[in-house]
N, C-alpha and C positions, 0 to 999 in steps of 0.2 A: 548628611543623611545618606549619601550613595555608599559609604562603609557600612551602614546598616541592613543585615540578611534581609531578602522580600520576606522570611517566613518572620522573622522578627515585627520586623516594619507591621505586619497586617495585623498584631497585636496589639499597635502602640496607636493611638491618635496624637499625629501633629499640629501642634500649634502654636502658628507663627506669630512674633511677640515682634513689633518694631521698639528698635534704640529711643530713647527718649531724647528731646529736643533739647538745644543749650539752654532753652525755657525754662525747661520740664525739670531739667539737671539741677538749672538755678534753684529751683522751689526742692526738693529734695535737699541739697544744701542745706539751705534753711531750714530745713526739718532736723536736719543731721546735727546740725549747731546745735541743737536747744539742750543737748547730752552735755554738753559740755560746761552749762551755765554754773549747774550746780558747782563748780570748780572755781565759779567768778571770771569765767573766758567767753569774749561773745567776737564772732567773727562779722568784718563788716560784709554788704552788700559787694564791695569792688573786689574783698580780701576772697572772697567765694566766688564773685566771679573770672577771678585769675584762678581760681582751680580747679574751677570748670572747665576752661579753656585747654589747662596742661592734664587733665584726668584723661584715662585711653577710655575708662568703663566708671561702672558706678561703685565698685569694690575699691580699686585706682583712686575714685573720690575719697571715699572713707578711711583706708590709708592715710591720703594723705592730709586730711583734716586732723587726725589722729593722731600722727607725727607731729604735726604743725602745736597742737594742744599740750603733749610733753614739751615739746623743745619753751613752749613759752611758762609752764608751770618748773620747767627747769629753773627758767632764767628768772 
């Protein structure tokens, strides 16, 4: 925010959003799988929470479910 002009800034309202929990991340997960059913691919509980664990962000999650979803409708 300190790269942002004061005269900018006094136009904008900030609003601070905390990261979500490896909880929070989990349950999204899970939401994020259910895309994929229609395909006949369902990701387990442990399988999502290993990519919780290695995701930087929640974009990073979805990638990498994504990925994970080709390489198994590849194979």
């Amino acid at each position: 925010l300190g790269a942002i002009s004061p005269a900018l800034m006094s136009r904008l309202r900030v609003v601070p959003v905390r990261p979500p929990t490896k909880e929070e991340c989990q349950g999204i997960a899970r939401g994020l799988s259910g895309q994929y059913e229609k395909y006949g691919l369902t990701f387990s509980d442990e399988t999502l929470a290993v990519l919780v664990e290695q995701a930087i962000d929640l974009r990073d999650l979805q990638r990498m479910m994504r990925d994970a979803a080709g390489r198994a409708l590849y194979e």
